[in-house]
Structure formats: structure tokens, C-alpha cells
LODOKE-488259 format. One line per 2 residues: their letters; for each residue z, x, y of N, C-alpha, C, O, CB. Coordinates in nm, 4 decimals. Glycine has a CB too. Example, Ala and Ser with C-alpha at 12.3 -4.5 7.8 and 13.67 -1.06 7.14 Angstrom:
<rs>
as> 0.7800,1.3190,-0.5690,0.7800,1.2300,-0.4500,0.7800,1.3200,-0.3300,0.8465,1.4236,-0.3319,0.9046,1.1308,-0.4473; 0.7080,1.2850,-0.2250,0.7140,1.3670,-0.1060,0.7870,1.2900,0.0030,0.8039,1.3409,0.1138,0.5725,1.4084,-0.0598
</rs>
This chain:
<rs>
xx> 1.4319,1.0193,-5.9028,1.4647,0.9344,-5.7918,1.5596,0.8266,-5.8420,1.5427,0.7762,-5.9530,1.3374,0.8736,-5.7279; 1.6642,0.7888,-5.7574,1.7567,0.7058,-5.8120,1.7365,0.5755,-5.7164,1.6929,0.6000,-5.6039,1.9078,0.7741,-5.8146
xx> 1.7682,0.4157,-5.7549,1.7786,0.3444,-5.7218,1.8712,0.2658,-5.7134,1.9546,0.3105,-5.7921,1.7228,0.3291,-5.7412; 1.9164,0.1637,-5.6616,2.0537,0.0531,-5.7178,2.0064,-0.0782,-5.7387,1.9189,-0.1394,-5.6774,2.1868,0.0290,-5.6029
xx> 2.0800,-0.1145,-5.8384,2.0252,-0.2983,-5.8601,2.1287,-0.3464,-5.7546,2.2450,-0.3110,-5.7742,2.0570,-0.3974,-6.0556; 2.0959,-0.4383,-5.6226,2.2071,-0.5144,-5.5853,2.2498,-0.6655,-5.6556,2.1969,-0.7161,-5.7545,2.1830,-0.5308,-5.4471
xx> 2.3331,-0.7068,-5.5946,2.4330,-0.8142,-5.6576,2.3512,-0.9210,-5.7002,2.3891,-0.9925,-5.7928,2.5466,-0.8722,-5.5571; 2.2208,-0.9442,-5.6317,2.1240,-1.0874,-5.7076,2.0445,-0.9798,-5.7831,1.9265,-1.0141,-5.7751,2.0014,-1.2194,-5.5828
xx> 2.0537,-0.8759,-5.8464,1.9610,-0.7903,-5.9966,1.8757,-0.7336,-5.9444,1.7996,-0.6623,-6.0098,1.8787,-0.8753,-6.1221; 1.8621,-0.7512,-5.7920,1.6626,-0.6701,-5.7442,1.6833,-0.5313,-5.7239,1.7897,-0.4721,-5.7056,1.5671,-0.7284,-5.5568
xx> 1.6154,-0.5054,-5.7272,1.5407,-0.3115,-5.6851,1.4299,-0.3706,-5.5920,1.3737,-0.4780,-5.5704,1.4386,-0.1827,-5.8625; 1.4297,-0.1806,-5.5290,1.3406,-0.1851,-5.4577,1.2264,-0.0648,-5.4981,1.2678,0.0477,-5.5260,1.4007,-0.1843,-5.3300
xx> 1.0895,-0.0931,-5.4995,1.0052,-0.0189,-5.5359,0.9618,0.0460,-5.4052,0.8885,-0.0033,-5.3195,0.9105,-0.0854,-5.6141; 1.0329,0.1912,-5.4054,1.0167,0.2639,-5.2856,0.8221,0.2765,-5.2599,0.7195,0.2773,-5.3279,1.1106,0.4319,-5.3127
xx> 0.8644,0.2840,-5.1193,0.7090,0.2450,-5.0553,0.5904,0.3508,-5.0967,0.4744,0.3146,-5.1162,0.7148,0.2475,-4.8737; 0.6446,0.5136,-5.1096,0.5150,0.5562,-5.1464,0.5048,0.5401,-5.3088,0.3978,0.5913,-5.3418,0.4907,0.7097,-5.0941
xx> 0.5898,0.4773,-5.4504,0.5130,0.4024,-5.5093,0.4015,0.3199,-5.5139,0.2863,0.3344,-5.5549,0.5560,0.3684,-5.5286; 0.4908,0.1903,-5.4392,0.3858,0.1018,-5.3950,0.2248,0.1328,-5.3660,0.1197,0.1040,-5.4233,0.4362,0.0585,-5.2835
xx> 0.2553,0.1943,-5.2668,0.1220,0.2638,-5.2141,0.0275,0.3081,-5.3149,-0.0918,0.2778,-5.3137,0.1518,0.3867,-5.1335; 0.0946,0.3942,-5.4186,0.0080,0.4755,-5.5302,-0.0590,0.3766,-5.6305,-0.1650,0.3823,-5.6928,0.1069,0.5822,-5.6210
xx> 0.0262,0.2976,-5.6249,-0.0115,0.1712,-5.7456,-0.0744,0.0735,-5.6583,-0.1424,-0.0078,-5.7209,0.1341,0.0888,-5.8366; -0.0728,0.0628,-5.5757,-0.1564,-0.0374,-5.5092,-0.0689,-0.1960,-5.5269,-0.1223,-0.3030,-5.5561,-0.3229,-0.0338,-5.5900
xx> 0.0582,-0.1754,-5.5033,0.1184,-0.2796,-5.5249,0.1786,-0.3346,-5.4015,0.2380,-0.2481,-5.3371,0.2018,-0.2581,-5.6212; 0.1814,-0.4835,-5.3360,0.1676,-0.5393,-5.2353,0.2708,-0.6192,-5.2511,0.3200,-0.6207,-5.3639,0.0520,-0.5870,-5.2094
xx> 0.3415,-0.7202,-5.1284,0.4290,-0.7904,-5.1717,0.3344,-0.9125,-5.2329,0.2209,-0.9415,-5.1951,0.5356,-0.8192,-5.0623; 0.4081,-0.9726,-5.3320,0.3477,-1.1386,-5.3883,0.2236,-1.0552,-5.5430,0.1384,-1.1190,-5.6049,0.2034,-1.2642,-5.1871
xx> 0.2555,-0.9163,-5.5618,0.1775,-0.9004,-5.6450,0.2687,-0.9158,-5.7962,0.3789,-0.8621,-5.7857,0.1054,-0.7703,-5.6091; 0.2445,-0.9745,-5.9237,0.3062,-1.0476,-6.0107,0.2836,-0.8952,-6.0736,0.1896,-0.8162,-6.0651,0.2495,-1.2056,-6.0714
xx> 0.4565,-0.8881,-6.1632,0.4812,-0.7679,-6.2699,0.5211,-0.8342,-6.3802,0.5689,-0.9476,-6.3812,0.5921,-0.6549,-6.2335; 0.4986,-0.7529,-6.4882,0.5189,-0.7924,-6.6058,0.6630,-0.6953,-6.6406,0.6778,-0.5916,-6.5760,0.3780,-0.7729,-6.6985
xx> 0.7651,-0.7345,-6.7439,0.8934,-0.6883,-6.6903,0.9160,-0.6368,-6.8762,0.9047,-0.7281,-6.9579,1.0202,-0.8359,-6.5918; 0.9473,-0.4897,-6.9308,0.9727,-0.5122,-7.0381,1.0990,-0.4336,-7.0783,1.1593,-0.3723,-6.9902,0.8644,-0.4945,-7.1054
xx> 1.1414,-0.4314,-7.2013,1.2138,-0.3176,-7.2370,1.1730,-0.2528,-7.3235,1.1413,-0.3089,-7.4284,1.3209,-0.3330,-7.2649; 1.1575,-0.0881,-7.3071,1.1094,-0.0440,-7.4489,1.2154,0.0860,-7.4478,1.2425,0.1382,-7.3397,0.9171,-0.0018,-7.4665
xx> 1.2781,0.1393,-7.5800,1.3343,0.2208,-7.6038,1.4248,0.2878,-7.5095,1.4021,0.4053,-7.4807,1.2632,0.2745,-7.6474; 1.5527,0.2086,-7.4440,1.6149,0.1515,-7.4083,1.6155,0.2232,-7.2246,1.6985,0.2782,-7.1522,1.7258,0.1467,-7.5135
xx> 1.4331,0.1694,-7.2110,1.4392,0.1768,-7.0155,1.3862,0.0304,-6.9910,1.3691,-0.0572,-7.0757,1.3035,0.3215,-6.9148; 1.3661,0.0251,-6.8675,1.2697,-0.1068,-6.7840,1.1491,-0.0405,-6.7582,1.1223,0.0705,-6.7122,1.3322,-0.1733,-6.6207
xx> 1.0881,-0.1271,-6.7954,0.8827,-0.0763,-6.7587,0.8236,-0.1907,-6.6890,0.7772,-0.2818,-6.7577,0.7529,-0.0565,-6.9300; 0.8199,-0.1966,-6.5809,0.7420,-0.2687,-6.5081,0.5711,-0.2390,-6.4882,0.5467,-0.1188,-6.4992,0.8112,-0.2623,-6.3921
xx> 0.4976,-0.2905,-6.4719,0.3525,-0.2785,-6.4419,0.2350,-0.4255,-6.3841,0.2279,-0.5261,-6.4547,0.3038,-0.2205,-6.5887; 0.2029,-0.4211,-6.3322,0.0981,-0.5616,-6.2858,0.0933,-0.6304,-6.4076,0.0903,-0.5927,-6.5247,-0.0773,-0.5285,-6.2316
xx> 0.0934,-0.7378,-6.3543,0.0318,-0.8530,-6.4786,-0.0739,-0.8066,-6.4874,-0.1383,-0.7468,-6.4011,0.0145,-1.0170,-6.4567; -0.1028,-0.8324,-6.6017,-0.2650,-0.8545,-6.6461,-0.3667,-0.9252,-6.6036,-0.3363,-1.0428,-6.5836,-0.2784,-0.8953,-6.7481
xx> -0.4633,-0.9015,-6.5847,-0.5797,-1.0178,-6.5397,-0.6221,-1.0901,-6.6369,-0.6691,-1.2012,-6.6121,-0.7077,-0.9678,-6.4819; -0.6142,-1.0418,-6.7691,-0.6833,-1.0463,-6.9055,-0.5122,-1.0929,-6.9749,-0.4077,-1.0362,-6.9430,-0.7798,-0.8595,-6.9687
xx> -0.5257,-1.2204,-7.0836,-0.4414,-1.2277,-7.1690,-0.5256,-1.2138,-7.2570,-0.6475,-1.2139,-7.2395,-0.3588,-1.3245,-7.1733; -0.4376,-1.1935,-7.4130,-0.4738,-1.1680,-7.5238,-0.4010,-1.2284,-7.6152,-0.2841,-1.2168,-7.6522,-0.4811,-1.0546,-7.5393
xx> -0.5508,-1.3405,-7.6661,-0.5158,-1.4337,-7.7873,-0.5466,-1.4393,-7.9414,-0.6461,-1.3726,-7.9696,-0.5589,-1.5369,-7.7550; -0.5104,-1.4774,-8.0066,-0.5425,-1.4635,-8.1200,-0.6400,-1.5701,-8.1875,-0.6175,-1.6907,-8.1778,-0.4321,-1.4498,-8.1757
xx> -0.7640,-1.5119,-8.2654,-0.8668,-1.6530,-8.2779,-0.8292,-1.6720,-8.4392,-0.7735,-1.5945,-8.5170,-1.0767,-1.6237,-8.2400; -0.8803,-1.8014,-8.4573,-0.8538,-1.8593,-8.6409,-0.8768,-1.7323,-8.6993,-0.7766,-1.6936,-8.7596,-0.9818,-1.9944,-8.7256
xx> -1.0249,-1.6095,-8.7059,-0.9719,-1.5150,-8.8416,-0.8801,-1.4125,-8.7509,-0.9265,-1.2989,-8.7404,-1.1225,-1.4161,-8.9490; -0.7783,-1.4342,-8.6963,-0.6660,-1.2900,-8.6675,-0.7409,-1.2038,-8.5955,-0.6937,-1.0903,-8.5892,-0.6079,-1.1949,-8.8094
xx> -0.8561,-1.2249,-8.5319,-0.8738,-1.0980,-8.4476,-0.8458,-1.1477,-8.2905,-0.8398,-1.2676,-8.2632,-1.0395,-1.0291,-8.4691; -0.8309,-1.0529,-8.2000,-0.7940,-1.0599,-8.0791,-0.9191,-1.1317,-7.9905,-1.0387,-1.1194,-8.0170,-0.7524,-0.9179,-8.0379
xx> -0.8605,-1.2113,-7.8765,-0.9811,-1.2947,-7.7993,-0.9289,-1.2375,-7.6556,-0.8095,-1.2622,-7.6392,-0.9822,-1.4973,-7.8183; -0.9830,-1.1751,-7.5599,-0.9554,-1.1505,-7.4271,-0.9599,-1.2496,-7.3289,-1.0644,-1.3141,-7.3192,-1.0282,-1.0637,-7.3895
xx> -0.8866,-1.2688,-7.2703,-0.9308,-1.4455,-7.1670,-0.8775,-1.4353,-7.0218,-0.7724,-1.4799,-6.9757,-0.8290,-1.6210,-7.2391; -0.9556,-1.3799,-6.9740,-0.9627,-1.4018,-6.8145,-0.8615,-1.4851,-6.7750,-0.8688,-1.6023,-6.8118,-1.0939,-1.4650,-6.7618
xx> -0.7281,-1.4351,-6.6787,-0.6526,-1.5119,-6.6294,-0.7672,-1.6181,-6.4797,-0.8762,-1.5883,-6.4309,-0.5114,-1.3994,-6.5843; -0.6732,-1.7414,-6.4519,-0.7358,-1.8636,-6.3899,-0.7014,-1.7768,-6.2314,-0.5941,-1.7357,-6.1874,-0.6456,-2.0503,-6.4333
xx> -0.8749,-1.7698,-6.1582,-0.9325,-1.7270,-6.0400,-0.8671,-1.5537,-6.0594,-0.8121,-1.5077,-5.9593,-0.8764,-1.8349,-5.8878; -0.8732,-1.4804,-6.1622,-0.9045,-1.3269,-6.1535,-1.0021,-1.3279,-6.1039,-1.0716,-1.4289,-6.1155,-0.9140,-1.2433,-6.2628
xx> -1.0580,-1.1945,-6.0127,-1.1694,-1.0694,-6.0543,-1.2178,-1.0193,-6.1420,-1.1553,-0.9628,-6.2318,-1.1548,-0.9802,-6.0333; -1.4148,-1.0356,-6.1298,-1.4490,-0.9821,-6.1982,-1.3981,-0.8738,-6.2237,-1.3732,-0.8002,-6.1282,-1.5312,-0.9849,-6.1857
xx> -1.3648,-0.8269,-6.3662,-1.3792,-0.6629,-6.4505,-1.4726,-0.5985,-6.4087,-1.5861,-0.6421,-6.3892,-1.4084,-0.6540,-6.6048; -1.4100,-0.4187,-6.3798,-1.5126,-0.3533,-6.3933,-1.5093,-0.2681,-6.5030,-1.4241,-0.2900,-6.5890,-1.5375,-0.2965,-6.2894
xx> -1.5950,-0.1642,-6.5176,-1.6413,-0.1169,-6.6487,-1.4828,-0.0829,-6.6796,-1.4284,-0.1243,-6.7820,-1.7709,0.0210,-6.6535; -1.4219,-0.0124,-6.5920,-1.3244,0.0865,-6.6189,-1.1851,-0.0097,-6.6749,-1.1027,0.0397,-6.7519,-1.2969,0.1848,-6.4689
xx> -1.1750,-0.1388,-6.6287,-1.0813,-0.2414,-6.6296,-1.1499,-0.2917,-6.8407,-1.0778,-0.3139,-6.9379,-1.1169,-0.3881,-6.4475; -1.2459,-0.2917,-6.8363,-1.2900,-0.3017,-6.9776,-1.2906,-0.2527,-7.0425,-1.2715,-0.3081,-7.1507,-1.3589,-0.3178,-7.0102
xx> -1.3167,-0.0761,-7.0415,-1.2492,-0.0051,-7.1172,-1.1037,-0.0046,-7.1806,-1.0743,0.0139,-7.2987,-1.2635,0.0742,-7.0658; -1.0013,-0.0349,-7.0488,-0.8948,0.0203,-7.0394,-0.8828,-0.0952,-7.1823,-0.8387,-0.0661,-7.2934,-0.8010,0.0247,-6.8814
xx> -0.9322,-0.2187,-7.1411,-0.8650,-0.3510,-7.2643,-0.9149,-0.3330,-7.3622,-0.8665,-0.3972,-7.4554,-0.8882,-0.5101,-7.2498; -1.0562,-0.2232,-7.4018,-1.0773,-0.2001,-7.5220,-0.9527,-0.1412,-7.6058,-0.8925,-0.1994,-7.6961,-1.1867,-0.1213,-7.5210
xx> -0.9298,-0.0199,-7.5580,-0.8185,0.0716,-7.5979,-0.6953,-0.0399,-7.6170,-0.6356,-0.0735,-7.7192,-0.7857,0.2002,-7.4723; -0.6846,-0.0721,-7.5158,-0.5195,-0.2196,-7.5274,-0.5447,-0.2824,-7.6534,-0.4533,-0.2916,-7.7353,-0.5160,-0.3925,-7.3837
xx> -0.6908,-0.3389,-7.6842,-0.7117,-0.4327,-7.8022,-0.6755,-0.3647,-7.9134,-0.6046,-0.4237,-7.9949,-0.8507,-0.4845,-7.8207; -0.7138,-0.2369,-7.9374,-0.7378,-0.1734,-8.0631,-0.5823,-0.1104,-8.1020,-0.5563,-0.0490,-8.2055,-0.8671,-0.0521,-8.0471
xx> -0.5240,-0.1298,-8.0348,-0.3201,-0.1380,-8.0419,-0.3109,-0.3035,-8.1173,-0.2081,-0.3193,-8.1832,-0.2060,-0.1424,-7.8089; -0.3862,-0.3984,-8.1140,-0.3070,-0.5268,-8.1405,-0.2906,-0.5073,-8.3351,-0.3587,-0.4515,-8.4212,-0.4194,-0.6975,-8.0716
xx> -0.1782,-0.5777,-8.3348,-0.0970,-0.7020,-8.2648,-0.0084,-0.6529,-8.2019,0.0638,-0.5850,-8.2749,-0.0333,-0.8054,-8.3464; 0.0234,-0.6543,-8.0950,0.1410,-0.6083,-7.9934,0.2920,-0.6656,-8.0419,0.3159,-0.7841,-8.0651,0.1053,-0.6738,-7.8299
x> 0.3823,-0.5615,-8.0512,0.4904,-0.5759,-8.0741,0.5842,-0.6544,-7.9967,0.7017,-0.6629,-8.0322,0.5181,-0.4802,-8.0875
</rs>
């Protein structure tokens, strides 16, 4: 599927994306580059900090949702990747 950036840089995330991802207007993306595409995906609910001995601390972004099991899993697996590049 092809898209166009117009003249102020935006795209549009065609609607049955949206839909699949459950993505709404006013919902916050995290914006990256890896191996030379754009990867967009939801912010996180969960940041990830680093405590005095170097291991990773998970910290509930301010007024998230509770986690469920499956949202805890997923950050187990995320953790055990750190330190993130």
C-alpha cells in the first residue's frame, strides 16, 4: 500500500489500519527509524528506567491503565532486550 507525505510531513494511517490496531484520533505514537524505514507504534504505558545496580525499573506512565497479564508479559520479553539501542 502506498501513501504520500504532504507539504506539513503528515500521512495518513488508512482507516482499516486504524481499526486493526485500535488506534483513535489523539492516540500518542512513538516515531522511530530502524534500518532505513519509519516504525510507528503506541506509546507505551510503561517507561523503562534504569536503577543504581543497571538493571531495568518499569514505571507506569501518569493516569495509565491497569496492565493486564498479557500487557506484562509482552514488557517481560521488552525488558529482557535491555539496554535498548
Amino acid at each position: 500500500m502506498a501513501i504520500t507525505i504532504d507539504k506539513a510531513g503528515r500521512v495518513v494511517i488508512p482507516q482499516a489500519i486504524r481499526r486493526r490496531l485500535g488506534l483513535a484520533a489523539g492516540t500518542e505514537l512513538e516515531i522511530e527509524e530502524s534500518d532505513g524505514a519509519v516504525v510507528l507504534r503506541p506509546a507505551s504505558r510503561v517507561r523503562v528506567e534504569t536503577a543504581a545496580d543497571g538493571l531495568p525499573i518499569l514505571r507506569a506512565a501518569e493516569g495509565a491503565e491497569p496492565l493486564t497479564v498479557d500487557d506484562v508479559r509482552r514488557l517481560v520479553e521488552e525488558s529482557r532486550e535491555w539496554p535498548r539501542s
